[in-house]
N, C-alpha and C positions, 0 to 999 in steps of 0.2 A: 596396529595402524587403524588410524579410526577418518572420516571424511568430516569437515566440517559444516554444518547443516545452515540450507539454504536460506542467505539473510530474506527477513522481511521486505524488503526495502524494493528487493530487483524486478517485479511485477508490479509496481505502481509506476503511475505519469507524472511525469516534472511537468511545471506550466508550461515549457516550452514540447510538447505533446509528445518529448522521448518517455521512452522507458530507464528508470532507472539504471539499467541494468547495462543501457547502452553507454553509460557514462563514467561509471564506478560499479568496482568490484571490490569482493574480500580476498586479499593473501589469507588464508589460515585464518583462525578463529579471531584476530583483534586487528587486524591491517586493510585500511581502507584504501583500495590500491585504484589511481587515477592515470589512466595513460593519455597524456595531453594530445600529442602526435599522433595516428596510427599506420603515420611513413617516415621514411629519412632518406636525408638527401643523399645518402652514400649506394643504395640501391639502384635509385635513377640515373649514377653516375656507374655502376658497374663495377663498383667499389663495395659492396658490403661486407660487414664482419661475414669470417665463415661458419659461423655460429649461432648468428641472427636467422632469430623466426617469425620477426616482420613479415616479410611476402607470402612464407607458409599461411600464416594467422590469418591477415587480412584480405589475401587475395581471395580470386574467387570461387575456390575450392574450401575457405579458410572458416573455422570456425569466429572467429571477432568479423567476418563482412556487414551484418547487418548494426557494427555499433560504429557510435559518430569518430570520425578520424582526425577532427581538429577540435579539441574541446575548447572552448571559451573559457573566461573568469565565470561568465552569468551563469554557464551551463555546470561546471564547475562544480560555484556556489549553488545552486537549484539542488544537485542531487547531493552534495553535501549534505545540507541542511533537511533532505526527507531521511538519507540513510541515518542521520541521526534523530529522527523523530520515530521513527521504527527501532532502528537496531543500537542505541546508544549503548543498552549494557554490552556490548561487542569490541566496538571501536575504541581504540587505543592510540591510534595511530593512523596520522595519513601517508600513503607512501606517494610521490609522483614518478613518472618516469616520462623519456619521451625518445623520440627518434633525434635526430640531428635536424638542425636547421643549415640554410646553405652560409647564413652570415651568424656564428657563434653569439656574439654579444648581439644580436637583434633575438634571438633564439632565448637566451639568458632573461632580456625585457618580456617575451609575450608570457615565457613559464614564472617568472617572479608575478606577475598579474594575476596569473591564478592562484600563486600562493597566497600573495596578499588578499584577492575575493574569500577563499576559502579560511584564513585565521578571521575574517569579519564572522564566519557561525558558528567556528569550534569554540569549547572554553581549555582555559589553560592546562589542563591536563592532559590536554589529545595532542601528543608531540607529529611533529610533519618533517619527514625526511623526502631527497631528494635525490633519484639517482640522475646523472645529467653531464651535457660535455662541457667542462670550463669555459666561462667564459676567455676572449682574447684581453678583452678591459679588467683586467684582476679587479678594480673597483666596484663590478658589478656583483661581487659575489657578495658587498656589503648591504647591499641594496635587497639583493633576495632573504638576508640574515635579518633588516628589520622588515622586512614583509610577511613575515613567522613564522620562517624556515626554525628550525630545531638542528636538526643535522645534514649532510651532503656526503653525497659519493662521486667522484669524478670517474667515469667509466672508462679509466685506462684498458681494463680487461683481462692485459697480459701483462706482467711484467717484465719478461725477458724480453729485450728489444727485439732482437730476432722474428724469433714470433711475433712478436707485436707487429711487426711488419708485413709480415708474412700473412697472418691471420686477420689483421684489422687495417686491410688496404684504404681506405677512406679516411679513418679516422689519422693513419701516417700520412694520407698527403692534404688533408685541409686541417690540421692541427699540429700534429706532429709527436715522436715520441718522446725527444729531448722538453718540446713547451710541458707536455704531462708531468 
C-alpha cells in the first residue's frame, strides 16, 4: 500500500481568491475528483442514505468545512485549468459527484454547466465521468453527453429493493426505485 503524493496544484489561488484545494481533489493518482454540491436535499429532509458522509465531512466537526459547498461552472473551470497547469502529467480523468438537488432535472441543468465549463480546458484525452441522480426529463441526460460527459453512474446504491428502501429513504421517496 503506497499513498499518493500531494498534487501541486492544491496550495495555490484560483483568481477567484480560493484555494485550489477547496474546489478539486485527486481520487488516487489520475482522478481529478469535483464535488459540485457539498449538501443534499435528502439530509435537510431527514431522509439520508444510511451510508452517507455528507454531514460527517462537511459539518462542523468535518474535515471538507472550510471547502466551497456550491462549486460553479467559473469556479469549476478556474481550478480545472490550474490543476492542469501543475499536475497534467497526473490527471486522466475528471470525476464529478454531487448531493441531490430538491428538483432532479434543475439539479441535472446547474451539474451539466459545469461539465460543459470544464470540457472548455481539458483536451480529448481526459475522459469525465459522473456519478449523479437521474434526471426525471430522460432527455436531459443528452444534453450533459454533449457537454463532455464521457461516462455516468446513476446512484441507485442498492440493488435489492428492499434495502434500497430501507437504506436510501430520500432517494425511494423523491425518485423512487422502480423510476431507477
Amino acid at each position: 500500500v503506497s499513498f499518493t503524493k500531494r498534487p501541486r496544484f492544491f496550495d495555490k489561488k484560483l483568481p477567484s481568491g480560493h484555494l485550489c484545494q477547496q474546489i478539486a481533489v485527486m481520487y488516487g493518482n489520475y482522478v481529478l475528483g469535483i464535488f459540485i454540491m457539498g449538501w443534499c436535499y435528502f439530509p435537510a429532509k431527514g431522509l439520508s442514505c444510511k451510508f452517507c458522509s455528507i454531514a460527517s465531512n462537511w459539518g462542523e466537526a468535518g474535515l471538507g468545512k472550510q471547502n466551497v459547498k456550491y462549486i460553479t461552472p467559473e469556479l469549476a473551470k478556474e481550478a480545472v485549468k490550474l490543476a492542469l497547469a501543475t499536475d497534467s502529467d497526473r490527471i486522466k480523468y475528471v470525476m464529478y459527484s454531487s448531493g441531490s438537488f430538491p428538483n432532479n432535472d434543475r439539479g441535472f441543468d446547474i451539474q451539466s454547466a459545469v461539465v460543459k465549463s470544464v470540457d472548455e480546458v481539458i483536451n480529448d484525452n481526459i475522459r469525465q465521468h459522473f456519478t449523479i441522480m437521474p434526471p426525471d426529463d430522460f432527455s436531459l441526460i443528452k444534453k450533459i453527453k454533449d457537454a463532455g460527459l464521457s461516462t455516468i453512474a446513476f446512484d441507485i446504491e442498492v440493488f435489492d429493493r428492499d434495502k434500497f428502501i430501507k437504506l436510501c429513504p430520500g432517494k425511494q421517496k423523491f425518485y423512487g426505485y422502480e423510476k431507477f
